[in-house]
Biopython code that builds the backbone (N, CA, C, O; Angstrom):
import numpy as np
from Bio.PDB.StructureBuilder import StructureBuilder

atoms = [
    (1, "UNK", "N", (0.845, -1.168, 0.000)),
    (1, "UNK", "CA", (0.000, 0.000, 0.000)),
    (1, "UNK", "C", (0.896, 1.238, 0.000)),
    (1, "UNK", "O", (1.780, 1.359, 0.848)),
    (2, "UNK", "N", (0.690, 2.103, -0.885)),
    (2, "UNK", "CA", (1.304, 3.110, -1.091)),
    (2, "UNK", "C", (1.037, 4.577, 0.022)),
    (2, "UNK", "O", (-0.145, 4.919, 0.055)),
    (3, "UNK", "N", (1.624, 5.098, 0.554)),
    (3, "UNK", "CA", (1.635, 5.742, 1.885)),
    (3, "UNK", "C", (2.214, 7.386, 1.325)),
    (3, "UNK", "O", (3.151, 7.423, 0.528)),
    (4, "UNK", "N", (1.769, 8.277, 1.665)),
    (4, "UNK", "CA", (2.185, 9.732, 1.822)),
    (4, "UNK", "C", (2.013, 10.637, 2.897)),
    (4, "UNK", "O", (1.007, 10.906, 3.554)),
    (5, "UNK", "N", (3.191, 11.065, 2.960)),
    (5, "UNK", "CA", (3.519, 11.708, 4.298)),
    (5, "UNK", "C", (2.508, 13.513, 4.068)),
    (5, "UNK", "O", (2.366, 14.199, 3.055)),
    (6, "UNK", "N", (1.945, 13.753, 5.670)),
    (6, "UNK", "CA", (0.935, 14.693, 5.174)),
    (6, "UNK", "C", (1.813, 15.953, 5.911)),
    (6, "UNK", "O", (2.982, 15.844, 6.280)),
    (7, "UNK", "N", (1.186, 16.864, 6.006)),
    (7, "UNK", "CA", (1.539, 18.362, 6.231)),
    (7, "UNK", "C", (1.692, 18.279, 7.789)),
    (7, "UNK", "O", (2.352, 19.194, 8.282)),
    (8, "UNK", "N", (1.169, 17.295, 8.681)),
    (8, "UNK", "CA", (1.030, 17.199, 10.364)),
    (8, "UNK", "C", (2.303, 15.911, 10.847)),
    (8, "UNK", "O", (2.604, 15.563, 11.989)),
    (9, "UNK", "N", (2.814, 15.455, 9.637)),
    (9, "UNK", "CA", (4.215, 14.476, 10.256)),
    (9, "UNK", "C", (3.729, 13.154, 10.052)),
    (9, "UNK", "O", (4.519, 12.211, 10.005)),
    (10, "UNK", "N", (2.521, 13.000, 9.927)),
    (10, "UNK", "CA", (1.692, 11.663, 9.667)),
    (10, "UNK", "C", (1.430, 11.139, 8.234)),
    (10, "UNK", "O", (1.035, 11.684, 7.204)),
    (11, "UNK", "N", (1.912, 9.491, 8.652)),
    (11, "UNK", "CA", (1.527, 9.135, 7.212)),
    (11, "UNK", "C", (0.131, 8.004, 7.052)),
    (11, "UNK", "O", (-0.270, 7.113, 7.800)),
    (12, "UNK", "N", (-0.286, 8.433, 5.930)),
    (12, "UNK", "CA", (-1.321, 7.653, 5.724)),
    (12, "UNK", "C", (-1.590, 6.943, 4.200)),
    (12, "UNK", "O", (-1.060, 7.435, 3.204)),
    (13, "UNK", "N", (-2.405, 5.821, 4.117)),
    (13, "UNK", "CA", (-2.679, 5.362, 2.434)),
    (13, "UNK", "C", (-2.950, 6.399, 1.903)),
    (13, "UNK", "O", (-3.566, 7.323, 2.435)),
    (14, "UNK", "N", (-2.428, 6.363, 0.548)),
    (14, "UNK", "CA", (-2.334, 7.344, -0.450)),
    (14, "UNK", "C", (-4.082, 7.065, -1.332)),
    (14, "UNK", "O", (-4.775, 7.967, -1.804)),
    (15, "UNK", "N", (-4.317, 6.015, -1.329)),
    (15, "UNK", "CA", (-5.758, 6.053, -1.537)),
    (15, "UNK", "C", (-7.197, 6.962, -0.236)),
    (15, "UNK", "O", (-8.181, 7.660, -0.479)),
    (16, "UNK", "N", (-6.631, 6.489, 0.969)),
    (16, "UNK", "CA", (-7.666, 6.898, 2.154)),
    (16, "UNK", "C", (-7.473, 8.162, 1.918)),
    (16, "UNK", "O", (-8.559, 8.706, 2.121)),
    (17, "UNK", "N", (-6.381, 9.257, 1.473)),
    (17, "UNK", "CA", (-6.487, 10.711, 1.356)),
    (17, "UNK", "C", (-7.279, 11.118, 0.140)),
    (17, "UNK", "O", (-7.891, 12.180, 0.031)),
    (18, "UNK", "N", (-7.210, 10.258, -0.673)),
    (18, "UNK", "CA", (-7.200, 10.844, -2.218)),
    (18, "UNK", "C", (-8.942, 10.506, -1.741)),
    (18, "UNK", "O", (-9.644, 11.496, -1.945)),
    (19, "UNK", "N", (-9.862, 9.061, -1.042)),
    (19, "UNK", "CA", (-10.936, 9.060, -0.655)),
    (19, "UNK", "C", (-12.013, 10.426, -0.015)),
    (19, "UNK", "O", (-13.075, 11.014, -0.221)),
    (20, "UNK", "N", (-10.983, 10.378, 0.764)),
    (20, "UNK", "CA", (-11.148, 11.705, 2.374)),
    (20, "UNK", "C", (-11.242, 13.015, 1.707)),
    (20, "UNK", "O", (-12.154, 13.730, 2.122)),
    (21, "UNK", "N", (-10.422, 13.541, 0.663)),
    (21, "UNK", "CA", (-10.145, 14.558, 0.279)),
    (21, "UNK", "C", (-11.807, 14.788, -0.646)),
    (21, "UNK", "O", (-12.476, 15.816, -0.753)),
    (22, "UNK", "N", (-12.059, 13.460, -1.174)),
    (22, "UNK", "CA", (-13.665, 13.798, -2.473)),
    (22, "UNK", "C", (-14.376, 13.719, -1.240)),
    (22, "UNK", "O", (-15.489, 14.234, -1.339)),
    (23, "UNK", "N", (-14.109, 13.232, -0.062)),
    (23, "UNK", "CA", (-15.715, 13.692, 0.636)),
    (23, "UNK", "C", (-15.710, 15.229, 1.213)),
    (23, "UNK", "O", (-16.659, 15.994, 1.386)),
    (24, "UNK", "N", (-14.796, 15.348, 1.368)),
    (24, "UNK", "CA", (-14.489, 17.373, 2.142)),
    (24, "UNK", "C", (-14.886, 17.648, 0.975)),
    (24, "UNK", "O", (-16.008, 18.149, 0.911)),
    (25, "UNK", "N", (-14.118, 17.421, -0.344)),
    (25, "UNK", "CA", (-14.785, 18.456, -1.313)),
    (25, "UNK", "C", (-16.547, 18.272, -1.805)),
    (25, "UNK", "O", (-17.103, 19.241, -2.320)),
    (26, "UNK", "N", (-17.127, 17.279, -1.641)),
    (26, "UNK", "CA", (-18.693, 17.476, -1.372)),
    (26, "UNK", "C", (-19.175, 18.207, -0.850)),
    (26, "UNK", "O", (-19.864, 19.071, -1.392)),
    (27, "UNK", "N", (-18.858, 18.059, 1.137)),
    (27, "UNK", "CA", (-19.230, 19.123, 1.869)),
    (27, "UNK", "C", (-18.898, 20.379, 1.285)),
    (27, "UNK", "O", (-19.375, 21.167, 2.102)),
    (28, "UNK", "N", (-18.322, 21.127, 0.285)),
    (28, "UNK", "CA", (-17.712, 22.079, 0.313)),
    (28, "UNK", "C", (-18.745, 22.705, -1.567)),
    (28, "UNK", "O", (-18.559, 23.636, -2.351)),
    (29, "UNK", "N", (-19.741, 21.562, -1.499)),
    (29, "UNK", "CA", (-19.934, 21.511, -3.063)),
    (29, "UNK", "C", (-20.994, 22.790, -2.835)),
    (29, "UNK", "O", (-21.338, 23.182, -1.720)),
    (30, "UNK", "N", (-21.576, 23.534, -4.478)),
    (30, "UNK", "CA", (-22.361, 24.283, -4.202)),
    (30, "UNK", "C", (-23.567, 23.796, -3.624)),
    (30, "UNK", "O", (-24.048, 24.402, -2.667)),
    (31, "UNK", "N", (-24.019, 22.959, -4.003)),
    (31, "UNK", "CA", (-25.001, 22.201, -3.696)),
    (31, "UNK", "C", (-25.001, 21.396, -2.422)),
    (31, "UNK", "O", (-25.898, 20.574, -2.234)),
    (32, "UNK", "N", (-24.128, 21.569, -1.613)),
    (32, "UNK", "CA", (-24.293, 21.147, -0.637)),
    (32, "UNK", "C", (-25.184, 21.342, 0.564)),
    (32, "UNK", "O", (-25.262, 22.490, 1.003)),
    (33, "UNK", "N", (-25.977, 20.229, 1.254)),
    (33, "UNK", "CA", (-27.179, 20.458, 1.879)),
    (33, "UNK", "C", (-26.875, 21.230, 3.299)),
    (33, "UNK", "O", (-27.650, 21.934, 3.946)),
    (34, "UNK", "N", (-25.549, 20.892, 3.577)),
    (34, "UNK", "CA", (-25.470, 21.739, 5.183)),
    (34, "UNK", "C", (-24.267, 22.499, 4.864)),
    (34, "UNK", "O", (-23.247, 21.829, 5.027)),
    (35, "UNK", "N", (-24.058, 23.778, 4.431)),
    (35, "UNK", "CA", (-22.786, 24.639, 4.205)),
    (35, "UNK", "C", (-22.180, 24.678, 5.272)),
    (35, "UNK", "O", (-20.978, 24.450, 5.136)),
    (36, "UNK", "N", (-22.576, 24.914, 6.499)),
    (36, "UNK", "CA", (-21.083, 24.485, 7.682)),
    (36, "UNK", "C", (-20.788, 23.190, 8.302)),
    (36, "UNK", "O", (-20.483, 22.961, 9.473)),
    (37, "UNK", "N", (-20.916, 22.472, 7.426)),
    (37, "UNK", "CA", (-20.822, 21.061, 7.707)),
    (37, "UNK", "C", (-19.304, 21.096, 7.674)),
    (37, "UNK", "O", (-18.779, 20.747, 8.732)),
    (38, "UNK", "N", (-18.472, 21.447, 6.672)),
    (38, "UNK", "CA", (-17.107, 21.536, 6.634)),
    (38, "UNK", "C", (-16.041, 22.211, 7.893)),
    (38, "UNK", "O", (-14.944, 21.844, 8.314)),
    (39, "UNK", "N", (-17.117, 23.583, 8.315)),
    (39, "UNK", "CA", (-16.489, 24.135, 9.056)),
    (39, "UNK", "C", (-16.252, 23.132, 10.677)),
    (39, "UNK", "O", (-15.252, 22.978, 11.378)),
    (40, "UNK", "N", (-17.913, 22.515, 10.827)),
    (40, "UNK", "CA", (-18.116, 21.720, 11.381)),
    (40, "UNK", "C", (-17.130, 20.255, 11.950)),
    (40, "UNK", "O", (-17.128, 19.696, 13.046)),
    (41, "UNK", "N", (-16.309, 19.951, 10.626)),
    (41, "UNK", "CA", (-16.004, 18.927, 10.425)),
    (41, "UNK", "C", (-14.592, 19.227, 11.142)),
    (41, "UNK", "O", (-14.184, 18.324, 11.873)),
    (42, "UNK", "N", (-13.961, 20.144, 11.049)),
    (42, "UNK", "CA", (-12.728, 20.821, 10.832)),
    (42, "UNK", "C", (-12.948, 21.210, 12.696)),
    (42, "UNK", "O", (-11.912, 20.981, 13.321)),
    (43, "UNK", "N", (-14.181, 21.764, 13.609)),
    (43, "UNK", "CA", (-13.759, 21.946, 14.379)),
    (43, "UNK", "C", (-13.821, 20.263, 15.232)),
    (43, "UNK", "O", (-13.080, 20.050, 16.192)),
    (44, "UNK", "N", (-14.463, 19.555, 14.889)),
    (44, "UNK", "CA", (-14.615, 18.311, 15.712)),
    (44, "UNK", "C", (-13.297, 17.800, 15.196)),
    (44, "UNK", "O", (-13.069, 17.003, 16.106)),
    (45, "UNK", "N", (-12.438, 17.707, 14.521)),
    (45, "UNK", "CA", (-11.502, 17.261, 14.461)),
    (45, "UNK", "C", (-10.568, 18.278, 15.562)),
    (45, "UNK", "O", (-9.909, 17.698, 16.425)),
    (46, "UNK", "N", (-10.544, 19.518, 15.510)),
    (46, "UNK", "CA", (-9.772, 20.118, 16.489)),
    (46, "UNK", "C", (-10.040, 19.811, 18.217)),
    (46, "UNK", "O", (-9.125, 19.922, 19.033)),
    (47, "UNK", "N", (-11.231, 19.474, 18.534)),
    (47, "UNK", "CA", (-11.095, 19.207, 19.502)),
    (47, "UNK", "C", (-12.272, 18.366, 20.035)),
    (47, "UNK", "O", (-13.472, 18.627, 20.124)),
    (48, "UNK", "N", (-11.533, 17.244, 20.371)),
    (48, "UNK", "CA", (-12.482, 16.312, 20.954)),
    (48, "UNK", "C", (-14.235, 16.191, 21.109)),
    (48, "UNK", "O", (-15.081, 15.494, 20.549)),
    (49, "UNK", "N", (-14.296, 17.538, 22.458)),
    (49, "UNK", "CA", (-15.544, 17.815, 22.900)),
    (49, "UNK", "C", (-16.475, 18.458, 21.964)),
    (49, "UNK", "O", (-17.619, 18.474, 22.419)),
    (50, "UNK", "N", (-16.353, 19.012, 20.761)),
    (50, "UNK", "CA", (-16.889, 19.370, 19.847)),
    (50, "UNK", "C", (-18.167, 18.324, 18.986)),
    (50, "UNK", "O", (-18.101, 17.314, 18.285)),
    (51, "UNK", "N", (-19.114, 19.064, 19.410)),
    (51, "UNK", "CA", (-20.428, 17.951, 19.079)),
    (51, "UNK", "C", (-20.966, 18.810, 17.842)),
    (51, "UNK", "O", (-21.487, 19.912, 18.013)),
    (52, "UNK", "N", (-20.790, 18.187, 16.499)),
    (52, "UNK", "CA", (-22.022, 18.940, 15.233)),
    (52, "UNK", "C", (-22.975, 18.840, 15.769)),
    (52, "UNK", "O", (-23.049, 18.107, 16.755)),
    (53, "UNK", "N", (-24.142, 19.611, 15.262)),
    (53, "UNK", "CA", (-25.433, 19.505, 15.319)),
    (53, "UNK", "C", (-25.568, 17.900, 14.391)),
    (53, "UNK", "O", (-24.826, 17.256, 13.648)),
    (54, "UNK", "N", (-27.162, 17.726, 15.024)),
    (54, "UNK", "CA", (-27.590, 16.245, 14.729)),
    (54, "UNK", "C", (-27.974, 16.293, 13.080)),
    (54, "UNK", "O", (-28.040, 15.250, 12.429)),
    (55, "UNK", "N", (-28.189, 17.464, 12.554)),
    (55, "UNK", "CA", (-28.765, 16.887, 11.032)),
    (55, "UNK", "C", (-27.364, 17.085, 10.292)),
    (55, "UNK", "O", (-27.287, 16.658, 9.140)),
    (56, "UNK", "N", (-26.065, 17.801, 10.960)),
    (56, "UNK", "CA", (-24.574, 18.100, 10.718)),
    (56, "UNK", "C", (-23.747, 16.759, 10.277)),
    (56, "UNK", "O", (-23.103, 16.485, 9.264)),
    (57, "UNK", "N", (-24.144, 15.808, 11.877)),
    (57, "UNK", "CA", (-23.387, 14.869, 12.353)),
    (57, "UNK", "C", (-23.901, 13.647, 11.182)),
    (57, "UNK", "O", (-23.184, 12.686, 10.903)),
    (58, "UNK", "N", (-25.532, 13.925, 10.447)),
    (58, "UNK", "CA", (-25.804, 12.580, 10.162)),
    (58, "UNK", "C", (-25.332, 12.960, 8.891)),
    (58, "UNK", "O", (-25.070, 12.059, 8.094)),
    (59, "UNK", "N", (-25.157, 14.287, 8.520)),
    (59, "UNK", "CA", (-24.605, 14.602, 7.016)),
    (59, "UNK", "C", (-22.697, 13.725, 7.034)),
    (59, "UNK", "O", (-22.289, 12.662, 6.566)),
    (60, "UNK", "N", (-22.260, 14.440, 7.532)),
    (60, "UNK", "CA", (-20.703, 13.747, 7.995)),
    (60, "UNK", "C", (-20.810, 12.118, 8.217)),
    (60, "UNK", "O", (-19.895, 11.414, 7.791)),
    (61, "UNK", "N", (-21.783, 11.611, 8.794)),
    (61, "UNK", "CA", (-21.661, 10.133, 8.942)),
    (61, "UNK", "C", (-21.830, 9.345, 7.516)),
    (61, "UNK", "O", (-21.156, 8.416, 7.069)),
    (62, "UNK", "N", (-23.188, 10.166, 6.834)),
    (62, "UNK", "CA", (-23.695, 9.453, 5.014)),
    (62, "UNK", "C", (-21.853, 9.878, 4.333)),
    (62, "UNK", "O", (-21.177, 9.031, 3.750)),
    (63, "UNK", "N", (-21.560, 10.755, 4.494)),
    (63, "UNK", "CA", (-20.057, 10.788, 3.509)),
    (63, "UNK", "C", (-19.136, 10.158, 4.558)),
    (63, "UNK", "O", (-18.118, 10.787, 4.849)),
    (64, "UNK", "N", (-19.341, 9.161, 5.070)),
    (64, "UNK", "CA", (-18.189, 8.539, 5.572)),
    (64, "UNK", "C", (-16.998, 9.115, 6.248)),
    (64, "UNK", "O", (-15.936, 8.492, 6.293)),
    (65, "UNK", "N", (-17.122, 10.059, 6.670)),
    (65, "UNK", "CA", (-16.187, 11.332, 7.724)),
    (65, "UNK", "C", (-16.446, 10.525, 8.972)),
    (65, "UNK", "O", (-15.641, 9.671, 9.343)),
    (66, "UNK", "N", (-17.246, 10.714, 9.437)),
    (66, "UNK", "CA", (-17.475, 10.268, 10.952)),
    (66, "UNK", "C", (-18.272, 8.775, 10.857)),
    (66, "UNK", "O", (-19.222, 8.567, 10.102)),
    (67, "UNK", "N", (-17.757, 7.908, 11.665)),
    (67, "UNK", "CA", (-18.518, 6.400, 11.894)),
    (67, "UNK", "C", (-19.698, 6.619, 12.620)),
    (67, "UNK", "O", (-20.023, 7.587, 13.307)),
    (68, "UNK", "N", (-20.408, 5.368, 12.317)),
    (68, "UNK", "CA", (-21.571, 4.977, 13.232)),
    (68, "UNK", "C", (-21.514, 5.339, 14.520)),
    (68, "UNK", "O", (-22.408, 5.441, 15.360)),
    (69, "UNK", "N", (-20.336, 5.526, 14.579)),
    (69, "UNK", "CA", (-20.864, 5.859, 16.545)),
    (69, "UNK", "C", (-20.172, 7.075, 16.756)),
    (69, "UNK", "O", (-19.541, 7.322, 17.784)),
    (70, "UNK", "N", (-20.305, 7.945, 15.648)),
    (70, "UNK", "CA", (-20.059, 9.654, 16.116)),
    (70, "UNK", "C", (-18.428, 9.807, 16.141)),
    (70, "UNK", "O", (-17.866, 10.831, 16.532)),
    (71, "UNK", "N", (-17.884, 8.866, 15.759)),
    (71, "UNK", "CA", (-16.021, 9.071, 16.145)),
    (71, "UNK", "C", (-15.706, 9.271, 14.897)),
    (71, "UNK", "O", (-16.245, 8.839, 13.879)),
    (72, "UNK", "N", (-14.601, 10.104, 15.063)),
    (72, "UNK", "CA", (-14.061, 10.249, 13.590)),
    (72, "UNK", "C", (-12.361, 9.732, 13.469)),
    (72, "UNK", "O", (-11.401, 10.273, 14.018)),
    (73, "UNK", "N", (-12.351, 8.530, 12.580)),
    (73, "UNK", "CA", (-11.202, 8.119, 12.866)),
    (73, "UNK", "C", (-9.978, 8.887, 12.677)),
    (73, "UNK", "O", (-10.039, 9.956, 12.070)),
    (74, "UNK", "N", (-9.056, 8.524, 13.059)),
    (74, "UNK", "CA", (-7.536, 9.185, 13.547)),
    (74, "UNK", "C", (-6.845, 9.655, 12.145)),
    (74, "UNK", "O", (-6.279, 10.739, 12.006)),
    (75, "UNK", "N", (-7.010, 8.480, 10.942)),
    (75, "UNK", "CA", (-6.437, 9.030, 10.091)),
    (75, "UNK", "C", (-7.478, 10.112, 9.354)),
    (75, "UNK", "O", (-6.897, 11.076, 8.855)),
    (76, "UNK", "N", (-8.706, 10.095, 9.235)),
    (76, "UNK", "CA", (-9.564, 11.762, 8.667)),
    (76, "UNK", "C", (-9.153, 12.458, 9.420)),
    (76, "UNK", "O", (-8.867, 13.532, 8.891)),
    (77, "UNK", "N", (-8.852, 12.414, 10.962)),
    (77, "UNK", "CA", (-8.763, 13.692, 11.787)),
    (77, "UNK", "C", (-7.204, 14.229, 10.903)),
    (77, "UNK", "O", (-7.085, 15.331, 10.367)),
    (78, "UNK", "N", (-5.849, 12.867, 10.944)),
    (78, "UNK", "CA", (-4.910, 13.837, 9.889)),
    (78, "UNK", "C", (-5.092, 14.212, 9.003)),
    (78, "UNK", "O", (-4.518, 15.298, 8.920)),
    (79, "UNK", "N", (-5.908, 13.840, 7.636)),
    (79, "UNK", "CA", (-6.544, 14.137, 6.908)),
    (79, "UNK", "C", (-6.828, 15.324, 6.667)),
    (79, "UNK", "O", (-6.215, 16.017, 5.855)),
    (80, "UNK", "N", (-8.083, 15.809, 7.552)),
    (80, "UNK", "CA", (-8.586, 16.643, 7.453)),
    (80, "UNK", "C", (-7.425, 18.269, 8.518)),
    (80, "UNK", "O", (-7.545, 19.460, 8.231)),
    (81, "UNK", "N", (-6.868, 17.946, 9.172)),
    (81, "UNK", "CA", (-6.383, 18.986, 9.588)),
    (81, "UNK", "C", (-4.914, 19.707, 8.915)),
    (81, "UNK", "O", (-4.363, 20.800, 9.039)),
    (82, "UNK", "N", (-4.558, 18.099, 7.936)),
    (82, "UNK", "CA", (-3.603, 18.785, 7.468)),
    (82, "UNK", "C", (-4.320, 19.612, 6.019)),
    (82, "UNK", "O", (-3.604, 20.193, 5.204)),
    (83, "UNK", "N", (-5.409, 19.556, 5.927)),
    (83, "UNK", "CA", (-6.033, 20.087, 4.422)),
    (83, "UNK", "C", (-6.546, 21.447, 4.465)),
    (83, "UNK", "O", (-7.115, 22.001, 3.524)),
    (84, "UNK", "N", (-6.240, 22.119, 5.972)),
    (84, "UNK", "CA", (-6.458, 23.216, 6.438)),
    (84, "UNK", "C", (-5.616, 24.427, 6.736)),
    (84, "UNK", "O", (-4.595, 24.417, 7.423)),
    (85, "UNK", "N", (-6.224, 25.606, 6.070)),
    (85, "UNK", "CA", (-5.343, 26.623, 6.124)),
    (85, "UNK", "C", (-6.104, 27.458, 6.417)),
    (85, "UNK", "O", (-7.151, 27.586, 5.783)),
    (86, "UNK", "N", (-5.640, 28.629, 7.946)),
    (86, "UNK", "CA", (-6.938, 29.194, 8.586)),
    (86, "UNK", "C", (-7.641, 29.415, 9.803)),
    (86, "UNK", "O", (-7.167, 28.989, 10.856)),
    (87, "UNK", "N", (-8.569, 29.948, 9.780)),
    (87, "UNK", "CA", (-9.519, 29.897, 11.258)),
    (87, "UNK", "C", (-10.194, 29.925, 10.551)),
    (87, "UNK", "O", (-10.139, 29.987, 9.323)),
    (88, "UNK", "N", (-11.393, 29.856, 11.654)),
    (88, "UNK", "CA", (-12.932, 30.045, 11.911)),
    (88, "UNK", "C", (-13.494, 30.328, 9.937)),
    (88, "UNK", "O", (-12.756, 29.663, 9.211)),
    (89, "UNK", "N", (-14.174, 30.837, 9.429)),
    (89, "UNK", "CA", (-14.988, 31.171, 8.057)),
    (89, "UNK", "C", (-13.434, 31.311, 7.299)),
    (89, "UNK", "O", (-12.988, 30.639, 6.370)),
    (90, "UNK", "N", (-12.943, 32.176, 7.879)),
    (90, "UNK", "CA", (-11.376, 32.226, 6.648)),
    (90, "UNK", "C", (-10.711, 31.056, 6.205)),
    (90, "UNK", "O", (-9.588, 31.177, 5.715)),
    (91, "UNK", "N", (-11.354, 29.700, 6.327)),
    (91, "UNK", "CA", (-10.729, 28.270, 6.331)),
    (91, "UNK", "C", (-10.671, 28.051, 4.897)),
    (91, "UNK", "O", (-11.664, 28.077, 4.170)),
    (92, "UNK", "N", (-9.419, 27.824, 4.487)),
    (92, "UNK", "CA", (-9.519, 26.862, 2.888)),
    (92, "UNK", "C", (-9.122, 25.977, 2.955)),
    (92, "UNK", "O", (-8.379, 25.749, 3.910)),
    (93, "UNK", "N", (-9.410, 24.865, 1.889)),
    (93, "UNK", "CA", (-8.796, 23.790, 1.812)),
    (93, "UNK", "C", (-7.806, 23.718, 0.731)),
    (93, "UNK", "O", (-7.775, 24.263, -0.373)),
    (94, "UNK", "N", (-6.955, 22.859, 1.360)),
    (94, "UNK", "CA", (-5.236, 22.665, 0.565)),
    (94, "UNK", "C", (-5.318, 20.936, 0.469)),
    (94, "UNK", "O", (-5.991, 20.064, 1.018)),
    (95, "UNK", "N", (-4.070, 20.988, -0.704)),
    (95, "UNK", "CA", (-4.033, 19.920, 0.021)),
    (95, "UNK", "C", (-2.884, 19.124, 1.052)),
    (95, "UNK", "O", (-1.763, 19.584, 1.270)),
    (96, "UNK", "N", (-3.318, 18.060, 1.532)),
    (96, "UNK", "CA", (-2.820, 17.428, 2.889)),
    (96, "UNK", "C", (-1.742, 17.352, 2.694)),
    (96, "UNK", "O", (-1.082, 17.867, 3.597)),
    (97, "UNK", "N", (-0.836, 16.691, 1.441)),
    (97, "UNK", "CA", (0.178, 16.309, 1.461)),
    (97, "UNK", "C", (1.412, 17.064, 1.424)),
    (97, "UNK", "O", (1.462, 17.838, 0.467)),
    (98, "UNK", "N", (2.382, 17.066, 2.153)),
    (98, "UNK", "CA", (3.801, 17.727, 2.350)),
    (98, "UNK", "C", (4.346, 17.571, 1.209)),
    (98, "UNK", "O", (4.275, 16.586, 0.474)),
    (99, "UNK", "N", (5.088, 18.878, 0.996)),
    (99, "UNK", "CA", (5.785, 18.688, -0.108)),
    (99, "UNK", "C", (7.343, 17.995, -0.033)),
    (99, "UNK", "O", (7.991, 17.819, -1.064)),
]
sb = StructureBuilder()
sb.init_structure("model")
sb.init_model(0)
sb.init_chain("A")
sb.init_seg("    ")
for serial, (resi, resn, name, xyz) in enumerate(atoms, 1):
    if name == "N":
        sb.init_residue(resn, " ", resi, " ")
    sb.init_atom(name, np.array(xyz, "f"), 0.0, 1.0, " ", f" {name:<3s}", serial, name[0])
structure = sb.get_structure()
């Protein structure tokens, strides 16, 4: 399995990013049904205690971000934090991988 090192020191399958990366860019689509779902996504990865709202959480669970039981595994959390450049609304997405 082919592995790339991300922007946070962590490495992960080079497929699970290239996966991870088309579901952020959904959340992020025009058409997307919950527009701070991303922002959403980005703070529950920053910190633990961070609960989405429930129609948030079930959007993030249908794109495979967060599991059945509300956790979001370790490698989306690198994933997703290294794909971030930003605070709060000023957030863009990059991508994860170190150059």
């Amino acid at each position: 399995m082919e592995m790339v090192k991300l922007k946070n020191g962590t490495e992960e399958a080079k497929v699970g990013v290239a996966t991870t990366q088309m579901a952020i860019n959904r959340l992020l689509a025009d058409d997307a049904p919950y527009p701070m779902a991303f922002w959403e996504l980005v703070r529950a990865c920053q910190d633990d205690n961070h609960t989405p709202a429930q129609q948030i959480l079930t959007e993030l669970t249908k794109s495979g971000l967060v599991g059945l039981d509300g956790e979001i595994h370790t490698s989306v959390k690198n994933i997703v934090l290294s794909s971030v450049e930003g605070e709060g609304l000023d957030m863009t997405l990059v991508s994860p991988v170190a150059e």
